[in-house]
N, C-alpha and C positions, 0 to 999 in steps of 0.2 A: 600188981596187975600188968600184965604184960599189952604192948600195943599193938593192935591190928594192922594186918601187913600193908600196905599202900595197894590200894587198886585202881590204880589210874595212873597216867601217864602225860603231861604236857612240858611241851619246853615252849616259849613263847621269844619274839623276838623285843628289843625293847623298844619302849614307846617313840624314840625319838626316830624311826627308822622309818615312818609312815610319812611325816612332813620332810623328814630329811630328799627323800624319793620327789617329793615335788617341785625339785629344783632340776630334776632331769626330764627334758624333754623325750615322751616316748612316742615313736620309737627309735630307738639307738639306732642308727644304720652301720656303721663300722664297726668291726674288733675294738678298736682302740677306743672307741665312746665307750662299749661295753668295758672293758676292763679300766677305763678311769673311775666308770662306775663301781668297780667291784671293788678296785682299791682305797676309792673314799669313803665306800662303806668300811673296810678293814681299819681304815684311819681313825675316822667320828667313834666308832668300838672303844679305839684305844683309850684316844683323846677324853670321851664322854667317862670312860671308868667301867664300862658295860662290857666287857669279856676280852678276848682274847685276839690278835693281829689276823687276823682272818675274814675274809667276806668270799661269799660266793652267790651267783647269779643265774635263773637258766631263761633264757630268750629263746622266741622262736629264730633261728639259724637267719635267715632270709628274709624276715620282713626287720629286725629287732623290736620286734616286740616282749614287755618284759615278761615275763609270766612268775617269778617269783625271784625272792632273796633269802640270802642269810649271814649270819656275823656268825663269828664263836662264843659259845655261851658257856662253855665247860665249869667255867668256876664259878660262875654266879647262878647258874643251875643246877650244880651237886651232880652234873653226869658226864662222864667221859665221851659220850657218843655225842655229846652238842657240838659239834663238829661245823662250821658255817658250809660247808658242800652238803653234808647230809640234810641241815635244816633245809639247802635252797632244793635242795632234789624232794624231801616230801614235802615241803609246802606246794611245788609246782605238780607234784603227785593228787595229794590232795583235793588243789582248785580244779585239775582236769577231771578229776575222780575216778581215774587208773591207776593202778598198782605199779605200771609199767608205762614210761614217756613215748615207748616207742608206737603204742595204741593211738597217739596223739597224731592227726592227719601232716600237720607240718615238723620238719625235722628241728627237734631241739639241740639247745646248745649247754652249755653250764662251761661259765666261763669263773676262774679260782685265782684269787689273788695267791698261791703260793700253790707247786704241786701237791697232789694226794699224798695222806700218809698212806699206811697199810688199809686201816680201817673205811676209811674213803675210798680209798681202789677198787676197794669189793664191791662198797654200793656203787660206785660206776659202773662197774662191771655190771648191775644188775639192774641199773635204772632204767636203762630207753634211751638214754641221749646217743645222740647222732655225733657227736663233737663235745672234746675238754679243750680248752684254750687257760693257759695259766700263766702266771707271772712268775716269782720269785719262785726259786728251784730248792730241792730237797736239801742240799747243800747249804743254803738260806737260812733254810728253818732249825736244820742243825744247830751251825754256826750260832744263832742266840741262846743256843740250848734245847730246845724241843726234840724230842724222841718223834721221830717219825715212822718206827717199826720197819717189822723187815719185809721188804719188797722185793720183787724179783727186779734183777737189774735191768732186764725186758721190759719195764712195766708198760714203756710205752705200744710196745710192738704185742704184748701181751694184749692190751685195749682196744689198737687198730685189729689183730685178729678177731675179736667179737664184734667188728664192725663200726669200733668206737673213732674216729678221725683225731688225731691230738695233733695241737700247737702250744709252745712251750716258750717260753722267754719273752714274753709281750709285754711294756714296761717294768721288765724286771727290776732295773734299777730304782723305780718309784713305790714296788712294795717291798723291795728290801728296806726301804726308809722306814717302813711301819714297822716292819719289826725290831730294827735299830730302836726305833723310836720306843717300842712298848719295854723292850732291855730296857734303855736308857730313862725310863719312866716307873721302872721298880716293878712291870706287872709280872706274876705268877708265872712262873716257867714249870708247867706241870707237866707230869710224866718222864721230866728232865733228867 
């Protein structure tokens, strides 16, 4: 007898991300609080054994407020698309209950411990954020092995034409660590 097709759809973030979060004072007011944040969630990811060196965040721009998170889930979820930008872009999707951040009165942000791959790019491109702020560069995530597809080499200018604002290299050297660290820790290098 054959099995009925899945109908349903959840990726979840893991439990330890809820308490972890209450060691940060909200709201963030600087880029660099935001991205300490984003990279110790990519860290605790690694460190905990829960997915893959990736964390991503979206705050409101201007007050730092947080409005959502996400790590990489890819291999402990069975899905390619568990991307941590994707998670933090529809969970912040989601709690607003728009399809689109830009419907959202205050300008959003989504701040990435490492730039967009391909896949990523696109839901920026579509989400509503006002602003990417990232750390560790494609080159990065290369470098330990990760495919990160192919991109226009514009991407950035590609993002700023839809209105998107990008900053790039924001503790970069501190989420390169993480992903050093998830190489040097044996984790999964998929799509590599």
């Amino acid at each position: 007898m054959r099995e009925p097709p899945l109908l349903e759809f959840r990726v979840g973030l893991p439990a330890w991300v809820a308490p972890f979060l209450g060691a940060f004072v909200d709201p963030l007011t600087t880029v660099a609080a935001r991205m300490r944040l984003t990279v110790a969630l990519a860290r605790a990811n690694v460190e905990l054994g829960t997915g893959g060196p990736f964390g991503a965040a979206v705050f409101e721009r201007e007050s730092g407020v947080l409005i959502s998170v996400g790590v990489n889930r890819v291999v402990p979820e069975h899905c390619s698309a568990a991307h941590a930008e994707i998670l933090a872009l529809a969970l912040a999707q989601r709690r607003l209950q728009t399809y689109t951040l830009a419907a959202f009165p205050q300008a959003l942000q989504l701040i990435s411990s490492t730039e967009p791959c391909a896949m990523c790019l696109g839901a920026i491109a579509w989400s509503g954020v006002y602003e990417l702020v990232t750390a560790a560069t494609d080159a990065d995530a290369r470098r330990v092995g990760f495919d990160e597809g192919t991109k226009p080499r514009a991407w950035k200018r590609a993002l700023t034409s839809n209105g998107i604002r990008v900053v790039t290299q924001v503790m970069r050297a501190e989420a390169r660590e993480v992903l050093d660290l998830y190489r040097q820790s044996g984790g999964e290098i998929y799509n590599g």
